[in-house]
C-alpha positions as CSV (number, residue, x, y, z in Angstrom):
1,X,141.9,70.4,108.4
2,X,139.8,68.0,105.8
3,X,141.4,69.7,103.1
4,X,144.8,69.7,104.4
5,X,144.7,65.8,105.5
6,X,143.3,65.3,101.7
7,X,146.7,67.1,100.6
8,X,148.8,65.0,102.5
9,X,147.1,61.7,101.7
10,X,148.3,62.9,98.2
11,X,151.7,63.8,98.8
12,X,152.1,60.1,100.7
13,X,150.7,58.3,97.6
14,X,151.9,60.1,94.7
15,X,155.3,61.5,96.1
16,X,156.3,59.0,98.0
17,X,159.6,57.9,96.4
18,X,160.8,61.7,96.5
19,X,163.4,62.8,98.2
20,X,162.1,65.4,100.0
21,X,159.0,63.8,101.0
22,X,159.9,64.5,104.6
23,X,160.5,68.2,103.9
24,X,157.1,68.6,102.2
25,X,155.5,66.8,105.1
26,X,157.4,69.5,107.4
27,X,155.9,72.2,105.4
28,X,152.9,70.2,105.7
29,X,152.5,69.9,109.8
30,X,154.2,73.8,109.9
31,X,151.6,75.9,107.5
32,X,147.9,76.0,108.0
33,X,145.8,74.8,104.1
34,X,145.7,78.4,103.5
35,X,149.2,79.8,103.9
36,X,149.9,76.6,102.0
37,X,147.6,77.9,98.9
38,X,149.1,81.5,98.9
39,X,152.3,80.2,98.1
40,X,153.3,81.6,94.3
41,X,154.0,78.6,91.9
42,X,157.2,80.8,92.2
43,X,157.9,79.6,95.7
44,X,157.1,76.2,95.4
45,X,159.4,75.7,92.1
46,X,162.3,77.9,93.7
47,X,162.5,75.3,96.6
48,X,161.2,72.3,95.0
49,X,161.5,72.1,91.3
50,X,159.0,70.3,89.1
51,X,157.8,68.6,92.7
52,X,156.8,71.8,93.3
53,X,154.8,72.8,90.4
54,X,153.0,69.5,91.2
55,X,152.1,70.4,94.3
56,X,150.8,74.0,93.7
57,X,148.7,72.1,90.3
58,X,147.2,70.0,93.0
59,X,146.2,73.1,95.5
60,X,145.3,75.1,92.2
61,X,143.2,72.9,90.3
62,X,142.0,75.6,87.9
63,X,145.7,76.1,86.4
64,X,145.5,72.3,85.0
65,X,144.8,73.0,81.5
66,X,141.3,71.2,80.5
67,X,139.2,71.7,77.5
68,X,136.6,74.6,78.0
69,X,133.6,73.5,76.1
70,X,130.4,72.5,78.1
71,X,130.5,68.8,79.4
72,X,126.6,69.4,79.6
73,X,124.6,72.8,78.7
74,X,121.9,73.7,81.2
75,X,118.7,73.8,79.4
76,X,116.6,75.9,81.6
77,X,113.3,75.0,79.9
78,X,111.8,71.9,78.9
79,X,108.8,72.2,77.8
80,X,107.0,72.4,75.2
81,X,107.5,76.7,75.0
82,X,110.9,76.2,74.3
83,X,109.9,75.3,70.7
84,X,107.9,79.0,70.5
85,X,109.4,81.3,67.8
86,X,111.2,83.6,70.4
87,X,109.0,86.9,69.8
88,X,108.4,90.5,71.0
89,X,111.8,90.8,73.2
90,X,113.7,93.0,70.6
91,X,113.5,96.0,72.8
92,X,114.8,94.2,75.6
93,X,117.9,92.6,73.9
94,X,118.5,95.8,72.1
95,X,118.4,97.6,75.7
96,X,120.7,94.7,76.9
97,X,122.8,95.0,74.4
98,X,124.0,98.8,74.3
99,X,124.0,98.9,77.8
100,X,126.5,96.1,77.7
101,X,128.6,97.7,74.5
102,X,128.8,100.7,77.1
103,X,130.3,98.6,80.0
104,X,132.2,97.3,78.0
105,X,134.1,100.3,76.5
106,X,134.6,101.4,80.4
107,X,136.2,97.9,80.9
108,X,138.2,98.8,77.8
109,X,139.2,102.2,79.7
110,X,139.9,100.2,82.7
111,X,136.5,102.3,84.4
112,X,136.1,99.8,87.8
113,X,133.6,102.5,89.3
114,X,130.3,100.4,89.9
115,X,128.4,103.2,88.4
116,X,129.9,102.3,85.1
117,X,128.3,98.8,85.7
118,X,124.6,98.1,85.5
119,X,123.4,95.2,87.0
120,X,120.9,93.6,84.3
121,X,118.0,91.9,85.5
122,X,114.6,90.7,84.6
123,X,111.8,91.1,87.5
124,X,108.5,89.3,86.3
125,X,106.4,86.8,87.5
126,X,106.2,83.2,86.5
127,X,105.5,82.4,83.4
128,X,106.6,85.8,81.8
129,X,109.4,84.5,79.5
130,X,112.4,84.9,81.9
131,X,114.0,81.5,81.6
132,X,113.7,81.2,77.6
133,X,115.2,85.3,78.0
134,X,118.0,83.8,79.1
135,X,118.6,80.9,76.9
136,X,118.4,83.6,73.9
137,X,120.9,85.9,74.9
138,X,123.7,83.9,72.9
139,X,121.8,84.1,70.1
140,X,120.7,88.0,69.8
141,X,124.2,88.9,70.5
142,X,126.3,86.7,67.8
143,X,123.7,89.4,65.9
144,X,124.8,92.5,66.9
145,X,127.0,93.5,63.6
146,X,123.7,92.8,61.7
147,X,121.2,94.6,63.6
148,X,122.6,96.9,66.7
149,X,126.3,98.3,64.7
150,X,124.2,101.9,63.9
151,X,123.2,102.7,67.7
152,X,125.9,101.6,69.2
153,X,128.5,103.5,67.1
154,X,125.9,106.5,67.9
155,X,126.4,105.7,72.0
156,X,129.9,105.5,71.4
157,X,130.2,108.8,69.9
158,X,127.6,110.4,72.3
159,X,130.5,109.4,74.9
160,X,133.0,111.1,73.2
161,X,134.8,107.5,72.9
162,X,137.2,107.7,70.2
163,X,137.6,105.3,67.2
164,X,133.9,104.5,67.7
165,X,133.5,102.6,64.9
166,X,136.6,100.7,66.1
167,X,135.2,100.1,69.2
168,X,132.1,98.4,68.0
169,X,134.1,96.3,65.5
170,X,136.5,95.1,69.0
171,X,132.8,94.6,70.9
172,X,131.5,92.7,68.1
173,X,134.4,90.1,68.0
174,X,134.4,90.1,71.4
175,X,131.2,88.9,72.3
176,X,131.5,86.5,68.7
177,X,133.7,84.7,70.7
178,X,132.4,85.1,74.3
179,X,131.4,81.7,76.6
180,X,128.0,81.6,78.1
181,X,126.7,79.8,80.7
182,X,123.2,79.9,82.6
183,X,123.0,78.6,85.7
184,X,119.9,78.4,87.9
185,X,118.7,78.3,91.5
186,X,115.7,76.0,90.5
187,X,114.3,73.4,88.1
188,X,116.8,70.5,89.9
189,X,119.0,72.7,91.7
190,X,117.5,74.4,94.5
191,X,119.4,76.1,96.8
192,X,120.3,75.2,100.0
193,X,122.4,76.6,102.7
194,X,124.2,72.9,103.0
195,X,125.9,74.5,99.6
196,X,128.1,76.4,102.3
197,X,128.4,80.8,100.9
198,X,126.4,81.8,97.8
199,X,129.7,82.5,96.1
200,X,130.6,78.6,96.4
201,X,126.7,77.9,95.3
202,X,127.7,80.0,92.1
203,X,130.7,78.7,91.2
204,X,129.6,75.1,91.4
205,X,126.7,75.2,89.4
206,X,129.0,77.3,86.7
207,X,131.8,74.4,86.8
208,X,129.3,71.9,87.3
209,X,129.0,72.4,83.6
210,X,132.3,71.9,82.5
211,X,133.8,69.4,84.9
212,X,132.9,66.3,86.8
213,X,134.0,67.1,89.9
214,X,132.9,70.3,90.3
215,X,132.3,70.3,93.9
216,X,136.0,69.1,94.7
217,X,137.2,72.1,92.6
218,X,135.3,74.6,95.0
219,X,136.5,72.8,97.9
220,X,140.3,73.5,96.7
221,X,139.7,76.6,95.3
222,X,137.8,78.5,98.3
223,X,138.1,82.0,99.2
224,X,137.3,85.5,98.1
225,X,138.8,84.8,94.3
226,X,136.5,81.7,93.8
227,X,134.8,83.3,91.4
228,X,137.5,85.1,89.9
229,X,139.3,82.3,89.0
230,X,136.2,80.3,88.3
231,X,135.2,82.9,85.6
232,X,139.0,82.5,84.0
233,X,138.6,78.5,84.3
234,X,135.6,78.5,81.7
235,X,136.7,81.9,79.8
236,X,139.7,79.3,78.7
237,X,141.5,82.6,76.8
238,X,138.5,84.3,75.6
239,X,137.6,87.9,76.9
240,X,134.2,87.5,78.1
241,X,132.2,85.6,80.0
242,X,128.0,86.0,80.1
243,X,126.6,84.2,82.8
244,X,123.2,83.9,83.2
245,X,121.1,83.3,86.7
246,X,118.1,81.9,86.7
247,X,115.7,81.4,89.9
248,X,117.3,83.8,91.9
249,X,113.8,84.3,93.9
250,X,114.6,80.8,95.4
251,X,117.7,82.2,97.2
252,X,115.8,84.8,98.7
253,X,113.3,82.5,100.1
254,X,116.1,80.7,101.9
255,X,118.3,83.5,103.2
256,X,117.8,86.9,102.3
257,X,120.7,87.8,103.1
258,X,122.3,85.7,101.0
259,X,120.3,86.8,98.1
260,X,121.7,90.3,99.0
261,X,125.2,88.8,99.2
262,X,124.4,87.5,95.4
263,X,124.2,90.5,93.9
264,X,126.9,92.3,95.7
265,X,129.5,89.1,94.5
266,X,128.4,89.3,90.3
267,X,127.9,93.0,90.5
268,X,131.7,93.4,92.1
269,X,133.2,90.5,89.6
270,X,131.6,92.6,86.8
271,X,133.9,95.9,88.0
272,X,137.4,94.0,88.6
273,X,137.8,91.2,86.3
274,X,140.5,91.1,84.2
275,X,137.3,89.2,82.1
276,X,134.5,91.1,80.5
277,X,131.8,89.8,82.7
278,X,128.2,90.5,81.9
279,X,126.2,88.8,84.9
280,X,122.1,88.7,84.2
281,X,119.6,87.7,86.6
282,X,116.3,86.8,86.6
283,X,113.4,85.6,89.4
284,X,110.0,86.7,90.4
285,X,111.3,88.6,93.7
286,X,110.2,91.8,92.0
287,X,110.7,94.0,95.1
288,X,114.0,91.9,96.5
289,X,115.8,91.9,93.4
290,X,115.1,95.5,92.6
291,X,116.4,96.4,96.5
292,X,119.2,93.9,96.2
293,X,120.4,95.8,93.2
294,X,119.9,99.6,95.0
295,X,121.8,97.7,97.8
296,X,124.5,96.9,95.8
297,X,125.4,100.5,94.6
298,X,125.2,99.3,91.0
299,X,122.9,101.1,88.4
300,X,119.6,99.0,87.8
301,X,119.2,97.6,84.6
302,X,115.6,96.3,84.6
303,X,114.8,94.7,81.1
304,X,111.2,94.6,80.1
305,X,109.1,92.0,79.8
306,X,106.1,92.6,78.0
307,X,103.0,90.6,77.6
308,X,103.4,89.0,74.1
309,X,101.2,90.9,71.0
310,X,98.3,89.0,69.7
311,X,100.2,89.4,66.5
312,X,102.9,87.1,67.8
313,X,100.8,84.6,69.5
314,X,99.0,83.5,66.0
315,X,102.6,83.5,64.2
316,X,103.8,81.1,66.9
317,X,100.8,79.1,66.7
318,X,101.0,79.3,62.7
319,X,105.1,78.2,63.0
320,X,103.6,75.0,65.2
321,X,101.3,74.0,62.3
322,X,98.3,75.0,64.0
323,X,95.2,76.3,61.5
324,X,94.8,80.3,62.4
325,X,92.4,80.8,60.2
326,X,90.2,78.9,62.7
327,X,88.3,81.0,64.4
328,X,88.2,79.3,68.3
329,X,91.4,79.3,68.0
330,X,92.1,83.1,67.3
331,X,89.2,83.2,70.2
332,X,91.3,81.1,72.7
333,X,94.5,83.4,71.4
334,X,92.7,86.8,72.6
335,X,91.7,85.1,75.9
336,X,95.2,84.2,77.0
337,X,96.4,87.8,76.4
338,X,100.0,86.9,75.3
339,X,101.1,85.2,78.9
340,X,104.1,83.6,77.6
341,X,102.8,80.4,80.0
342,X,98.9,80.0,79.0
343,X,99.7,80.1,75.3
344,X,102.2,76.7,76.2
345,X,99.2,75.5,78.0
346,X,96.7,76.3,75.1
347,X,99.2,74.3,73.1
348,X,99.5,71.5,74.8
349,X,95.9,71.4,75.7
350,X,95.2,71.7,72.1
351,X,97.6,68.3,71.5
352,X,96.1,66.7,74.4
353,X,92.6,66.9,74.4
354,X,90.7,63.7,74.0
355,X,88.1,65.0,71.6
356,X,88.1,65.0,67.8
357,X,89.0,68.9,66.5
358,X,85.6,68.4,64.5
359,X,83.5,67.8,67.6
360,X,80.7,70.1,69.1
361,X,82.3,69.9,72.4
362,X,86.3,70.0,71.3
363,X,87.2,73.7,72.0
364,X,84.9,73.5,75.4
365,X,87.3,71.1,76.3
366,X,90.7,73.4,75.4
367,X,89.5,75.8,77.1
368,X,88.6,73.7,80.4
369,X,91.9,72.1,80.8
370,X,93.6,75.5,80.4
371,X,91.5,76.9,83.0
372,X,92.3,74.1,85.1
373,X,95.6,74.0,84.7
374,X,96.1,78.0,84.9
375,X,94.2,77.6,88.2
376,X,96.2,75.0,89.5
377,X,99.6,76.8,88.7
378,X,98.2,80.4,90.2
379,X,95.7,79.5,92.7
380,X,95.6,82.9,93.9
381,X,93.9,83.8,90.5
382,X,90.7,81.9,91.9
383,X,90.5,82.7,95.3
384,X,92.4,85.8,95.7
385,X,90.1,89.2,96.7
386,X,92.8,91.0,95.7
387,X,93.2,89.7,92.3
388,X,89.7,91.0,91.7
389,X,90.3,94.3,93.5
390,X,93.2,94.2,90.7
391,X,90.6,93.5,88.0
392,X,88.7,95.8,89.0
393,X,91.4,98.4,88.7
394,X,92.0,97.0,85.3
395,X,88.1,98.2,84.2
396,X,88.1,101.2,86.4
397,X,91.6,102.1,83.8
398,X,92.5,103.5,87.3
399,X,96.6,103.7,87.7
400,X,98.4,102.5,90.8
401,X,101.7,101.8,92.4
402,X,103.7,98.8,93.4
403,X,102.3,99.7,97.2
404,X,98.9,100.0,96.3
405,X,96.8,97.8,99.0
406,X,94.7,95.6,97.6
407,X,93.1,94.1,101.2
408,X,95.0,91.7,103.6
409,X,98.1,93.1,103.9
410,X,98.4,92.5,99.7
411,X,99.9,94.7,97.3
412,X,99.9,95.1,93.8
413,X,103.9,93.8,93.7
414,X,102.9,90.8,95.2
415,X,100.2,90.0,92.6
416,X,102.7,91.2,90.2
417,X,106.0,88.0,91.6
418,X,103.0,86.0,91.6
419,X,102.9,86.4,87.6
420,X,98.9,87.0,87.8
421,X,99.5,90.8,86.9
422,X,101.9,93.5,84.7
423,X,101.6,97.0,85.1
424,X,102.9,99.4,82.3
425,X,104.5,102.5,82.4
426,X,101.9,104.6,83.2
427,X,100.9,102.8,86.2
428,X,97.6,100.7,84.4
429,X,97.4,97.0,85.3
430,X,97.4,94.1,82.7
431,X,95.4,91.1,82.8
432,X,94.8,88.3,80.5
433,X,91.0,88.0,79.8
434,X,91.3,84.1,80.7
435,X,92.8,85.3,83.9
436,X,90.1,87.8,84.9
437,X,87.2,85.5,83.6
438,X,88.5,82.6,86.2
439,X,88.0,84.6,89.1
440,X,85.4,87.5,88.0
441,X,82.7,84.9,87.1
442,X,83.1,83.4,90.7
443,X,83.0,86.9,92.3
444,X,80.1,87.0,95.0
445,X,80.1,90.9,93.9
446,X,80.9,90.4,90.1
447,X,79.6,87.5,88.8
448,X,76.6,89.2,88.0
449,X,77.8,91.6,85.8
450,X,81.0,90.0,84.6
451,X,78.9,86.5,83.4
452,X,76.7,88.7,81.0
453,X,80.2,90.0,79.6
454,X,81.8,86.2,79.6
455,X,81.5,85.1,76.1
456,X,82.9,82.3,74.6
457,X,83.4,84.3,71.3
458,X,84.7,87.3,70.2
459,X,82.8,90.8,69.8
460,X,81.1,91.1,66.6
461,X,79.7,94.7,66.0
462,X,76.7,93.0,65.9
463,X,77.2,92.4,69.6
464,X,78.4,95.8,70.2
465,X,75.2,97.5,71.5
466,X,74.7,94.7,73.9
467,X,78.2,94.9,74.8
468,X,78.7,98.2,75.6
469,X,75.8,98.6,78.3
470,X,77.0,95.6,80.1
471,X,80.4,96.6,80.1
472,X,79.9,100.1,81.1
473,X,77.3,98.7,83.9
474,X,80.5,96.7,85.0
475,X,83.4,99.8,84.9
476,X,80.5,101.8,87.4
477,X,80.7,98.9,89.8
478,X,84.0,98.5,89.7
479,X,84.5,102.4,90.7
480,X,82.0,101.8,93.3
481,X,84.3,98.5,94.7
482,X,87.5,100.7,94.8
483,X,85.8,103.2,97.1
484,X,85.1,106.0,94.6
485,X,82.5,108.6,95.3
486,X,83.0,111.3,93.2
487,X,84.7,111.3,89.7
488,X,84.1,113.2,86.6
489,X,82.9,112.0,83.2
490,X,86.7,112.0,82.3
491,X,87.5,109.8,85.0
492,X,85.0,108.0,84.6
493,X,85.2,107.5,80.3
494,X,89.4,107.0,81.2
495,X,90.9,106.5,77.9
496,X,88.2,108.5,75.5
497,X,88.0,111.8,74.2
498,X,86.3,114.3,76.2
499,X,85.0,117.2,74.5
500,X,83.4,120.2,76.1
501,X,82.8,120.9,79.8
502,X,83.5,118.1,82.0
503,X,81.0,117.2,84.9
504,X,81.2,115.9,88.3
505,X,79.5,113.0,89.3
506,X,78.3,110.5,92.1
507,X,79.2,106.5,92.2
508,X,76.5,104.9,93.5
509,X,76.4,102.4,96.4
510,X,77.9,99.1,95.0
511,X,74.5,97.1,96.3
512,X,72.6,99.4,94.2
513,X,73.9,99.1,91.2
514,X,72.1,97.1,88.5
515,X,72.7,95.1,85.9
516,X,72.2,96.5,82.1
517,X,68.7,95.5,81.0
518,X,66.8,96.2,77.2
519,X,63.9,97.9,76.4
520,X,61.7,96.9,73.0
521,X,60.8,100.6,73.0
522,X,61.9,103.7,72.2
523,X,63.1,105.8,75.0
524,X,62.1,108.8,75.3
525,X,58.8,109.2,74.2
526,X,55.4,111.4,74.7
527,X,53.6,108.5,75.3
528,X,55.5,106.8,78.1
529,X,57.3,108.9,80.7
530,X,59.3,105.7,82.3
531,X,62.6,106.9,84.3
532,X,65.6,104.0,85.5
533,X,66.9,103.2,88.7
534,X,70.3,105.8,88.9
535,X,73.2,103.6,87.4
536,X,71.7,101.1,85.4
537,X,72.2,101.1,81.6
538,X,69.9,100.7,79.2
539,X,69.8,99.1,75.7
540,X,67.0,100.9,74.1
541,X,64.6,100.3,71.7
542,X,64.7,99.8,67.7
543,X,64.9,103.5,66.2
544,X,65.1,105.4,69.0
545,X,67.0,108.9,68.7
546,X,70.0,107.2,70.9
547,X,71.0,103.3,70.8
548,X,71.2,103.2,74.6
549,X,71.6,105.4,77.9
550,X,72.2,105.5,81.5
551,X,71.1,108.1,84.1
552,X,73.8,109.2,87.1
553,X,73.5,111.7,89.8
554,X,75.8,115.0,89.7
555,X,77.3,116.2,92.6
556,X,74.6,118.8,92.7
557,X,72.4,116.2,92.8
558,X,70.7,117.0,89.5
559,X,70.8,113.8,86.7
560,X,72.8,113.8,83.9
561,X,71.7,111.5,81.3
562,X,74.8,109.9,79.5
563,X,73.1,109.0,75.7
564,X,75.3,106.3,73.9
565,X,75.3,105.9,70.0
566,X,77.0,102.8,69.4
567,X,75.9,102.2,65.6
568,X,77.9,104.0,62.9
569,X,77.6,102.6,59.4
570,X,76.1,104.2,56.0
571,X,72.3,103.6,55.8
572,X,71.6,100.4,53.7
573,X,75.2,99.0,53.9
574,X,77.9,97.8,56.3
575,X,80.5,100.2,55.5
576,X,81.7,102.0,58.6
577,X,81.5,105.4,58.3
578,X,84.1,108.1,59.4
579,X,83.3,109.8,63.1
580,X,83.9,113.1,61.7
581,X,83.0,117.1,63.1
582,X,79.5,116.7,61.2
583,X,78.3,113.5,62.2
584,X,78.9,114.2,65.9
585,X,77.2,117.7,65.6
586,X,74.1,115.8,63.8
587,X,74.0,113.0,66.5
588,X,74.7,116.1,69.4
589,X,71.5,117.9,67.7
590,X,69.8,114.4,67.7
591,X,69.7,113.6,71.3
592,X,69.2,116.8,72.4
593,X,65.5,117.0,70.0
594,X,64.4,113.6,71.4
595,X,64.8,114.8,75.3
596,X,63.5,118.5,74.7
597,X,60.8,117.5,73.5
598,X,59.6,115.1,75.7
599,X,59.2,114.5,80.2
600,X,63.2,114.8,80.0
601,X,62.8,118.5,78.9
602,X,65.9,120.8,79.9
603,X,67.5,117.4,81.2
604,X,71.6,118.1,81.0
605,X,73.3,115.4,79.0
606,X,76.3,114.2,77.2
607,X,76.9,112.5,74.1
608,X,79.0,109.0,74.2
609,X,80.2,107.7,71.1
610,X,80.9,104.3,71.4
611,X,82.7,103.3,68.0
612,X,85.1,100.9,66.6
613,X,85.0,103.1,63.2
614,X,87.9,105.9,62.1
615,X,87.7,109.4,62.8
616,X,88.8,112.8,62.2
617,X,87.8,115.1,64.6
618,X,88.8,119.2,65.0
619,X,87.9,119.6,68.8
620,X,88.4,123.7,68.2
621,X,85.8,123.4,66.0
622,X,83.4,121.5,67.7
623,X,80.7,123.7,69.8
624,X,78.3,121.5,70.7
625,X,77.9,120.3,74.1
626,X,79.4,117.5,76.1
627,X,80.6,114.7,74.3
628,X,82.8,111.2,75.2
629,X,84.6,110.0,72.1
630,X,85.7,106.6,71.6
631,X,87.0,105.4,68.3
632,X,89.5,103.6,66.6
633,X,92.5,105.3,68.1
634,X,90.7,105.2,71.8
635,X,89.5,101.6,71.8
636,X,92.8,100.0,73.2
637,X,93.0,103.3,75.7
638,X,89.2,102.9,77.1
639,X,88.5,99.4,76.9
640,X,92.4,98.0,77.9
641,X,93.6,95.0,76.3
642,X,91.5,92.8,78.5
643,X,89.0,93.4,76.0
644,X,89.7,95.2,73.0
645,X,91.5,92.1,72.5
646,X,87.9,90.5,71.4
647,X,86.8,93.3,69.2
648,X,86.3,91.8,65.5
649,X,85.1,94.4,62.8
């Protein structure tokens, strides 16, 4: 009734000297506002003439010709970030990309089967690089002649599409010429349900862009076609339309059904326009969106987000004028891990800190008000349990799944839409060290052996002995935390070689588990017959015939001594050498001297090599006995990035 009153308060005023006022009034107080609207331009100029066509421009607001550039573009990050070199998401444009070259030859074939049309989304937490995703999509595909034309001729042809090469020349001008738009249910637009259905919510933030009265315009133009005729409005001509969705998670925590009602509304637009529509949406909703999309019977499209290399991180800092050859600085890099969000926070802590760059205390400071702030913006990261049942899964090299309880009705998903997590394809969780060290250090079970480990400064291979005890002292506890028992050496050494016959053995109880310790001599020996508590790892002493070991229990409750050599360089240099067939038989040969002939006689045993060095290794050659392997090629695999990351040669 509003609308219709509104209609003929404009009749009264601009059409009052017409003759046929009072027939257009009759029309007026016979027809409800919508049988009024479904009138064809046709019918009102047949019985009114141009009076007609003014009325149907006034209950058709979108057929008044305006100019179709943005009146304001919506910048969906302002921050400081937004000034990053935009790095590491070439595999998910280019994945983007050919799926979208794809839909769009169906569209070209007139293919309206929604399993023709992906829905393309990215599912990460916050601070993950969604948003600035989003803002970089124009820019990757005004590239796609340069850089995509040879694998997408090749998907063209794989579909027996013919004139491929024409095909990618038409998609090419095509999306040269396309609009795009990003809207977002966030950052000064959150949604409400005052907005009245999501398709209205859509359309206004879309037109919002391009016209001042955008609300007015939904108002006239409601119905099932809103967004079919909003989507012509801005395409002003052009063929295709890329809109982008920001915040989506934000609809979801208002009405989930709603959120549902999203996806089904772009993914349906994207089958029936008569405009190459390429929707993309983005929130942390991980487990929502993902339903919301096997809900709406379209094809997922999940684009990856990956944590950013440590590669990238130093260029980005190098583009900003920062001094990489500082070493704090490549130490603060490694700690943030490549979260899109801490390295904007080491930036601007970096800028804001108080303290001259030359001072004692100046990189202290960074790295307190990143911690602060990173803990402000994730509190769960502090005082979560499961966030260090996550870590500890992260040490353990243990994989899970997205139900994997974590305590308290948590589960790894919800760590992940909390952004304090990834997990890659193999099922192995990712955490910045900064992350872990925030709430490891604080652990009541822990803190004692993750403080040892909590350095400051990288890991020089000076430190590596030292290191390695600790670290492996920490990956038994963490076994013992998850509720391990049992495991083999190869579960237990996840991510070496393991050469030989495996063994079974027993976790010890998580309160009996010690911390690493050093010895200033050489174990073992004739003249001392010590023995260690089962579980605790030992640094031993200068020149002994292994750099350090560790006793655990087999299931047959015999010991197994695990003897780790950790120092590999030729004698009276620094020069790495090369892990090779001979040197592990002559260190195999080594160990097993020192313990035959001493108290450990006929003790079984197996060799870990612990090395950052090279090797070359024929393991159907090797016939010594049981040996872990960890070298080069393994050190990402065994350690995980959390620290491996730190390692300096």
């Amino acid at each position: 009734m509003e609308y219709k009153q509104q209609l003929i308060q404009w009749i009264e005023v601009n059409l009052s000297n017409e003759p046929q006022l009072e027939k257009i009034k009759s029309y007026c107080q016979r027809f409800s506002f919508e049988i009024l609207k479904n009138f064809t331009k046709e019918d009102w100029v047949a019985d009114l003439g141009t009076v007609g066509r003014a009325i149907y421009n006034k209950l058709h607001p979108a057929m008044v010709p305006i100019a179709r550039t943005h009146r304001m573009k919506n910048i969906l990050i302002k921050t400081t970030g937004v000034e990053f070199t935009f790095s590491d998401r070439d595999v998910g444009m280019s994945k983007l990309i050919q799926c979208e070259f794809l839909r769009f030859l169906y569209f070209k074939n007139q293919a309206t089967d929604r399993n023709c049309h992906e829905v393309a989304f990215l599912a990460d937490g916050p601070g993950s690089g969604k948003s600035r995703f989003l803002m970089e999509i124009e820019r990757y595909f005004s590239q796609i002649s340069a850089n995509y034309r040879a694998p997408l001729v090749s998907i063209a042809q794989s579909r027996y599409f013919q004139a491929a090469t024409n095909s990618v020349d038409e998609f090419v001008e095509t999306m040269s010429n396309a609009v795009f738009v990003n809207i977002t249910f966030g950052n000064g637009t959150p949604y409400s349900r005052d907005e009245g259905t999501i398709r209205q919510s859509i359309c206004y933030r879309i037109m919002d862009q391009f016209i001042e009265n955008a609300r007015e315009y939904v108002e006239a133009n409601q119905g099932p076609d809103l967004l079919d005729k909003t989507i012509k409005y801005i395409a002003g001509g052009k063929v295709c339309v890329v809109l982008g969705v920001d915040e989506v998670n934000k609809v979801n925590a208002v009405d989930p059904l709603n959120f549902t009602e999203l996806f089904n509304i772009l993914g349906g637009q994207s089958c029936l326009s008569e405009i190459f529509f390429i929707p993309v949406l983005a929130g942390t909703a991980i487990g929502s969106v993902k339903m919301a999309v096997s809900k709406s019977s379209h094809p997922p499209l999940h684009i990856p987000l990956p944590l950013l290399s440590f590669e990238s991180t130093v260029e980005i800092m190098r583009a900003r004028n920062l001094n990489v050859e500082d070493p704090n600085l490549i130490s603060a890099l490694r700690d943030v891990g490549g979260h899109c969000r801490s390295l904007e926070l080491l930036y601007d802590a970096i800028l804001s800190s108080l303290l001259s760059p030359y001072s004692d205390n100046y990189w202290v400071d960074v790295r307190s008000i990143v911690q602060t702030d990173l803990s402000r913006r994730y509190p769960d990261m502090e005082d979560s349990m499961a966030f260090e049942k996550a870590v500890a899964f992260v040490v353990a090299r243990i994989p899970v799944l997205d139900t994997t309880d974590l305590g308290d009705g948590i589960r790894i998903l919800d760590l992940r839409e909390a952004g304090l997590i990834k997990v890659d394809v193999s099922g192995l969780v990712l955490v910045p060290y900064m992350f872990a060290s925030i709430r490891m250090k604080r652990s009541r079970i822990f803190s004692k052996f993750w403080v040892e480990l909590d350095r400051s400064k990288d890991i020089w291979w000076q430190d590596w002995e030292v290191f390695n005890c600790k670290y492996l002292a920490l990956r038994l506890a963490c076994f013992s935390y998850l509720g391990m028992h049992n495991v083999t050496l190869a579960d237990f050494y996840k991510g070496a070689n393991i050469i030989g016959h495996d063994a079974a053995v027993i976790i010890p109880p998580l309160g009996t588990i010690q911390k690493s310790t050093d010895i200033n001599y050489r174990f073992p020996s004739l003249s001392n017959q010590t023995r260690f508590p089962v579980g605790q790892f030992v640094r031993n002493g200068a020149g002994a015939a292994f750099d350090g070991f560790g006793e655990l229990e087999k299931v047959d409750h015999t010991i197994i001594l695990n003897a780790l050599q950790m120092k590999f360089h030729d004698d009276g240099t620094q020069s790495p050498k090369l892990i090779n067939n001979m040197l592990i038989y002559n260190e195999f040969e080594k160990v097993n001297k020192a313990i035959n002939t001493t108290h450990l006689k006929n003790l079984d045993f197996v060799l870990v090599i612990l090395s950052r060095n090279q090797s070359r290794v024929d393991v159907n050659n090797l016939t010594c006995g049981k040996v872990v392997l960890v070298s080069q090629n393994e050190l990402q695999s065994f350690y995980s990035d959390l620290f491996c990351q730190r390692f300096i040669q």
